[in-house]
ZAFIZA-159247 format. One record per residue (C-alpha): residue number from 0; x, y, z; residue in one letter. Coordinates in Angstrom, 1 decimal. Layout:
N
 num      x      y      z residuo
 NUM      X      Y      Z       A
...
end
This chain:
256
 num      x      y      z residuo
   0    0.0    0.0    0.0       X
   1    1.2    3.4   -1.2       X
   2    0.3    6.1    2.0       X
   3    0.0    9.6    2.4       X
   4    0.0   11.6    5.6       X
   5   -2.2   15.2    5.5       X
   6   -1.1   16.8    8.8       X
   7    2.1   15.3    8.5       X
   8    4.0   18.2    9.8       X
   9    2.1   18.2   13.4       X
  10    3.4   16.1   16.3       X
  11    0.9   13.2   15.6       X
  12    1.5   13.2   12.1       X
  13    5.4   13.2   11.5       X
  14    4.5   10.2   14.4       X
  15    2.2    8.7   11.8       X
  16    5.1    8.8    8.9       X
  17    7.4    7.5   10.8       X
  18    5.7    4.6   11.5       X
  19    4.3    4.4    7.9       X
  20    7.8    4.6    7.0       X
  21    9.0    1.6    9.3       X
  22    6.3   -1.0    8.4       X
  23    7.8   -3.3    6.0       X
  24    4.1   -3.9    4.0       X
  25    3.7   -0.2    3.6       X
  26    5.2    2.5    1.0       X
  27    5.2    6.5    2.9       X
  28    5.1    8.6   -0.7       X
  29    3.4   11.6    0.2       X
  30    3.3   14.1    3.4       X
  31    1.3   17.3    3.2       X
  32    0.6   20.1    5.6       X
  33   -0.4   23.8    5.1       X
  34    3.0   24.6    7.4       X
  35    6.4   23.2    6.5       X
  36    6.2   23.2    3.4       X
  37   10.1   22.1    1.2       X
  38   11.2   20.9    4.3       X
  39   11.4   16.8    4.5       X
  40    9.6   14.5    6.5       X
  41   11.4   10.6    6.5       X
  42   12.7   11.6    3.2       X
  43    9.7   13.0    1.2       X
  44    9.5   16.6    0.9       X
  45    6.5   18.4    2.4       X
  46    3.9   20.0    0.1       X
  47    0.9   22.0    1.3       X
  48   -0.9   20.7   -1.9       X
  49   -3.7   17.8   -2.5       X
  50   -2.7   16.9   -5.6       X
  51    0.5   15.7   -3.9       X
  52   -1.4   12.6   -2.7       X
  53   -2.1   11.9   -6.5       X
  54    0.7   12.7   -7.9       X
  55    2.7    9.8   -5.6       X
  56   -0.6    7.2   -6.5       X
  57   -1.4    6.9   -3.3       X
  58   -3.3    4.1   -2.3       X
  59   -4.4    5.0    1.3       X
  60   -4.0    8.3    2.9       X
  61   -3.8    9.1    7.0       X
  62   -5.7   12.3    8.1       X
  63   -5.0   13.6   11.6       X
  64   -5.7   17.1   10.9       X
  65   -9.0   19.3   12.9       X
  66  -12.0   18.5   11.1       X
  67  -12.3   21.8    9.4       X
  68   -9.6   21.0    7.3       X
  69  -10.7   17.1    6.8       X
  70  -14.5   18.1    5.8       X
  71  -12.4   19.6    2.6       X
  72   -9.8   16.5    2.4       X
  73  -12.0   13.5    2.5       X
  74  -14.6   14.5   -0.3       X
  75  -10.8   15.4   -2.5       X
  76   -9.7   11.9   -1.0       X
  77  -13.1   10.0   -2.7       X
  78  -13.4   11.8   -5.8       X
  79   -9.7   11.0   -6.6       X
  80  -10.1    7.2   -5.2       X
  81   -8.0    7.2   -2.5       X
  82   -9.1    5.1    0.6       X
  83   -8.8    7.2    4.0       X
  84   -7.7    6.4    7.5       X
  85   -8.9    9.5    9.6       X
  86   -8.1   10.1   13.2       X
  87   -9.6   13.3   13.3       X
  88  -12.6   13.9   15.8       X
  89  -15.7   16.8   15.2       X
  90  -17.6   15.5   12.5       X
  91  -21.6   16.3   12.9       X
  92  -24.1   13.4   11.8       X
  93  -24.2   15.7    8.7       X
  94  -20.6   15.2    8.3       X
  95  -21.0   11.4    8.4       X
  96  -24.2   11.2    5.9       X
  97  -22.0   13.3    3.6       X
  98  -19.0   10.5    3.6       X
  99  -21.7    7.6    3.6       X
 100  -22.6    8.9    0.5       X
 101  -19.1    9.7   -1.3       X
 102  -17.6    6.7    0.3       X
 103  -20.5    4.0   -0.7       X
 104  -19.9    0.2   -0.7       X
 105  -20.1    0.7   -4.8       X
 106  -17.5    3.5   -5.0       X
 107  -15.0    1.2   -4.6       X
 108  -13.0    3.6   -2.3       X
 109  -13.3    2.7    1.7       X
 110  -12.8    5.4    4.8       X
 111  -12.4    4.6    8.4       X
 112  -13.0    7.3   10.7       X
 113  -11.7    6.0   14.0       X
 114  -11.8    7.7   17.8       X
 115   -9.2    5.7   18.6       X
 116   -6.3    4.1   17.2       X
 117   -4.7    2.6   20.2       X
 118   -5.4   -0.8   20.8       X
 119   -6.0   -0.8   24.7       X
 120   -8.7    1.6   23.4       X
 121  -10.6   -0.5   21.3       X
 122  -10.9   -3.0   24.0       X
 123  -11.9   -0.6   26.7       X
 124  -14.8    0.9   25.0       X
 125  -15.7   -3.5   23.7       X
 126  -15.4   -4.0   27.9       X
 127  -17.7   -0.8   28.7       X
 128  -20.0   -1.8   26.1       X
 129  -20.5   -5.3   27.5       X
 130  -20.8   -3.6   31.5       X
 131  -23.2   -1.7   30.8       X
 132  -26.4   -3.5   31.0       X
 133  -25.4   -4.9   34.6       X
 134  -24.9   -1.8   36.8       X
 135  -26.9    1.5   37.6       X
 136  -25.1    4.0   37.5       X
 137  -21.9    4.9   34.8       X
 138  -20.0    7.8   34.4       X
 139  -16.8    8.8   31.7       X
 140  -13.7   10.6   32.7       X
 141  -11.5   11.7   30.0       X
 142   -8.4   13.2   30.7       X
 143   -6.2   14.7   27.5       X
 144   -3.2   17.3   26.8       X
 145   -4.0   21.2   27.2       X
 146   -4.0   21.6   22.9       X
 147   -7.1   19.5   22.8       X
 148  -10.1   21.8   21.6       X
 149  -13.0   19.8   21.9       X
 150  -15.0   17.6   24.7       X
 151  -15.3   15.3   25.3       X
 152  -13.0   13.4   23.3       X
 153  -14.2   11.6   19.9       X
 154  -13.0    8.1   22.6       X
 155  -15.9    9.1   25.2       X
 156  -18.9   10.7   23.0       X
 157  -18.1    6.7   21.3       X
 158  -17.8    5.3   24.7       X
 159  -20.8    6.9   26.0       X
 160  -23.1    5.6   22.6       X
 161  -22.2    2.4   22.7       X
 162  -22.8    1.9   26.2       X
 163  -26.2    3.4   25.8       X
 164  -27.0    1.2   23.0       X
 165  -26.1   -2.0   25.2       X
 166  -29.2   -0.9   27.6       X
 167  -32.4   -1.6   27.2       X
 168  -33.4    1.5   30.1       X
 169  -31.7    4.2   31.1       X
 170  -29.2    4.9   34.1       X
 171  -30.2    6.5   37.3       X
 172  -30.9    9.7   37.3       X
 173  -28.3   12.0   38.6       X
 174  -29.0   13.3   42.4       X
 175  -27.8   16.5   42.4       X
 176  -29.9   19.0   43.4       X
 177  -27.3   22.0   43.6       X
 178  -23.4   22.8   41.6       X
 179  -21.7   24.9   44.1       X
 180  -19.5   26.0   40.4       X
 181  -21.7   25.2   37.4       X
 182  -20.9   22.2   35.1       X
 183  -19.1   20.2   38.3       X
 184  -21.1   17.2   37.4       X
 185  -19.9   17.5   33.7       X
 186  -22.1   17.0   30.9       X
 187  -25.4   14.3   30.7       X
 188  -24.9   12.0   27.6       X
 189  -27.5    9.4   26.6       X
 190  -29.0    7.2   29.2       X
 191  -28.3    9.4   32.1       X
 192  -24.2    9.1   31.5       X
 193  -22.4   11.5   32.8       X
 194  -19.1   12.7   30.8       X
 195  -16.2   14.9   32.2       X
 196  -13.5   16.0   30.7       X
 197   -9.8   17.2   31.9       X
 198   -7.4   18.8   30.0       X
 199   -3.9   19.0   31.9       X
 200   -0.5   19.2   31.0       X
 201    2.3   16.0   31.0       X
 202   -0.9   14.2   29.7       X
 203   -1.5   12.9   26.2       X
 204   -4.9   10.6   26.1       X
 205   -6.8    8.8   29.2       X
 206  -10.3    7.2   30.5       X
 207  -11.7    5.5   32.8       X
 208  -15.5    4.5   32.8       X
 209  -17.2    3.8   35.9       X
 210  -20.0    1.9   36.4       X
 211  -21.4    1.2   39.9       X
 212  -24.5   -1.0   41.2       X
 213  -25.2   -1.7   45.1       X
 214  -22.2   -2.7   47.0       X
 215  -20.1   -2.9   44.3       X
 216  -17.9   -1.1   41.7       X
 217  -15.9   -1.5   38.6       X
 218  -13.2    0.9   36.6       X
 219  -12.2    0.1   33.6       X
 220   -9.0    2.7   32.6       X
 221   -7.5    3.5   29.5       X
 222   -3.4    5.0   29.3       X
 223   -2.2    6.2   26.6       X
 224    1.3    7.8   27.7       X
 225    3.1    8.2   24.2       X
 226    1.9    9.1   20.7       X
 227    3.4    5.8   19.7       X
 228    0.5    3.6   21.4       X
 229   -1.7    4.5   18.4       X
 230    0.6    4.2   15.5       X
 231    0.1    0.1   15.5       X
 232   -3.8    0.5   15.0       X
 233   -2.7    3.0   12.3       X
 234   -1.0    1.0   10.3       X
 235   -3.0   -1.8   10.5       X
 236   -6.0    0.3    8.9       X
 237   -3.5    1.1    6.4       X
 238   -3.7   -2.4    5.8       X
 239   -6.7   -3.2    5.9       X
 240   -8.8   -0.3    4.6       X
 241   -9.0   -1.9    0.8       X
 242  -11.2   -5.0    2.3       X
 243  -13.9   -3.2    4.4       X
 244  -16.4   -1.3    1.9       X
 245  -18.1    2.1    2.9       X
 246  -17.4    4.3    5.7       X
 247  -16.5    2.4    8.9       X
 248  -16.8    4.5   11.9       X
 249  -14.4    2.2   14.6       X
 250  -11.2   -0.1   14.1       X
 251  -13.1   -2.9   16.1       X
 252  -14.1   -4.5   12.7       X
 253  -10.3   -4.3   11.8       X
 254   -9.3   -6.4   14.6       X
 255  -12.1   -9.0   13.5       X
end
């Protein structure tokens, strides 16, 4: 698989070309960025231009941009036939109907937009998922770096859904009656779950999901302390991408 990397010249995505560049089944051809551009990223030079994705016949190409940028990418990305691997967060359900469409089973050109790419991830939201019907009350911490702009995290708004989904009623309703400092009991998702989110520096991406019922308890905790826990999730979607059709919206289906 020939890759590209748009965002390449940010922290996480000269991360992403490096690892493209190790992995012995995949090609790195193409790195573009609106910043940086002439200078060179594991040996290919940095353009701030589309077409440079093209122009190396890129098979796949990695977005971890803001999603500003990608609502603009991955249209360019399906009209020109080039499957996408996106680990950037803050698309709207109009967002997603948009890429069902350009990237239908019949196009022939696949994109996985994923919250997550770290392994331990994947399985923490599966195990939260499969808690959930069995307790009565559940509430999501996330805890990320101070340049994250949105919260939650794409990780817990997923979290949150798919735990919601699992029920057949809702949580208990929260008792508070009165927030000494408004927003202390964070924000209500689906289902009565409660999401908070912490943004603090030395930090890079955390959760833990909580779930209690009477006289009992259980955490289930999510570390990510390095950039580098998600790079083997993103190269196996690089991998994979050409055999699952359409818009898939987590890597669980990529780990079978």
């Amino acid at each position: 698989m020939r890759v590209g990397v748009n965002g390449a010249n940010g922290q996480m995505g000269r991360t992403v070309c490096a690892a493209v560049a190790a992995d012995p089944d995949l090609v790195f051809v193409a790195a573009v960025d609106r910043d940086g551009e002439g200078d060179t990223i594991e040996g290919i030079e940095l353009s701030s231009r589309l077409d440079a994705f093209s122009e190396a016949s890129c098979d796949v190409v990695v977005d971890f941009t803001v999603a500003d940028a990608a609502r603009a990418t991955l249209p360019w990305l399906a009209e020109h036939g080039i499957h996408a691997v996106v680990g950037t967060s803050g698309f709207s359900e109009s967002d997603l109907d948009d890429y069902r469409a350009r990237f239908a089973p019949e196009s022939g050109v696949n994109c996985l937009i994923a919250p997550n790419f770290a392994i331990s991830a994947v399985l923490m939201m599966r195990f939260a998922e499969m808690a959930a019907p069995w307790f009565d009350t559940a509430e999501v911490i996330e805890l990320h770096h101070t340049r994250k702009v949105d919260a939650p995290s794409g990780t817990a708004v997923t979290t949150i859904e798919r735990m919601a989904a699992a029920r057949d009623a809702d949580f208990m309703p929260d008792p508070t009656k009165h927030e000494v400092y408004p927003g202390a009991r964070g924000g209500a998702g689906p289902r009565n779950i409660r999401a908070h989110a912490i943004r603090m520096q030395g930090m890079v991406a955390h959760q833990e999901v909580i779930l209690g019922a009477e006289g009992q308890t259980i955490t289930i905790r999510q570390d990510s302390y390095d950039r580098s826990s998600f790079m083997p999730g993103v190269v196996l979607a690089c991998r994979k991408i050409a055999e699952h059709p359409g818009l898939t919206l987590s890597l669980d289906p990529f780990l079978d």
